[in-house]
C-alpha positions in Angstrom: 57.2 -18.2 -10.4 53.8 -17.2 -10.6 50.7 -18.8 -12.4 49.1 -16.8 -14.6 45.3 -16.7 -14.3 43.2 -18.7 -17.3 40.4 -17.0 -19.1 37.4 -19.2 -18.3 36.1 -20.2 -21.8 32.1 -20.2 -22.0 30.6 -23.0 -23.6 27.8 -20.9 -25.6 24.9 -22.6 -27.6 24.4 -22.7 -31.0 22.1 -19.8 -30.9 24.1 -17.7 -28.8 27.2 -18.0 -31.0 25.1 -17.1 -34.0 24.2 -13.9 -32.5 27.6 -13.1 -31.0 29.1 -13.9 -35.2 26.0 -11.5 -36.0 26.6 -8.7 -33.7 30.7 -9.2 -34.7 29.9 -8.9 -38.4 27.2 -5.9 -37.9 24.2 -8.0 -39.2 21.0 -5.8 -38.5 19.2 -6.6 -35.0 15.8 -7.0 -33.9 14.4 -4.5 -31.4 13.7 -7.4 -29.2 16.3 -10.7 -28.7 16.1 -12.9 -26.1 19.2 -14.4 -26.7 21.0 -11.4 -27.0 19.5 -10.1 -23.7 21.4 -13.5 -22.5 24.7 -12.7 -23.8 24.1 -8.8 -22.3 24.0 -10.3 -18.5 27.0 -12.6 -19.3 28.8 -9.4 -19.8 29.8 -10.1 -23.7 27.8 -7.2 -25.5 26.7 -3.8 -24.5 24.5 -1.4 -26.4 26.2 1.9 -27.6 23.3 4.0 -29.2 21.3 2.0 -32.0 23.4 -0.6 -32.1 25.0 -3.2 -30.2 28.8 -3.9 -30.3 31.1 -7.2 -28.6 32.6 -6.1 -25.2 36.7 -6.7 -24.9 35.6 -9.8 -23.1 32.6 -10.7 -26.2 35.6 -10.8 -29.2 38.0 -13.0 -26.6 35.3 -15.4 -26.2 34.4 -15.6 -29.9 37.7 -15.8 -30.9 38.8 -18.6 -28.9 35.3 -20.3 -29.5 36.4 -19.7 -33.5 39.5 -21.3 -32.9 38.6 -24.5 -31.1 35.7 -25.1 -33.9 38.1 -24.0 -37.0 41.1 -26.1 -35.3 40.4 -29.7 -36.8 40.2 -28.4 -40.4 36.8 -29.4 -41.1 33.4 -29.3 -39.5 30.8 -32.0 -38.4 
């Protein structure tokens, strides 16, 4: 048998999951964004022209961080 290898989830703050919902849904983007420039060096958006789009790794995390907030059926 062999263990197959977890994605490590990232805990991301408030502000950093707004932006990576933002950048998912194609909200326009300021020139400048230190928070964005945060979640460029953690690998989970990449710049393709004018715009900036979730990398493979981006839409995993934001999908499981989705899930674990949507999975009690209500919000605090």
């Amino acid at each position: 048998m062999t263990e197959k290898k977890k994605l490590k989830l990232l805990h991301l703050s408030q502000p950093q999951r707004a932006t990576l919902e933002g950048l998912a849904n194609r909200r326009p983007q300021l020139p400048t964004d230190p928070i964005r420039d945060e979640l460029v060096t953690l690998g989970l958006v990449a710049q393709q022209g004018a715009k900036w789009a979730l990398t493979p790794q981006g839409k995993k995390v934001l999908a499981a961080n989705s899930n674990r907030r949507n999975a009690g059926g209500f919000s605090v």
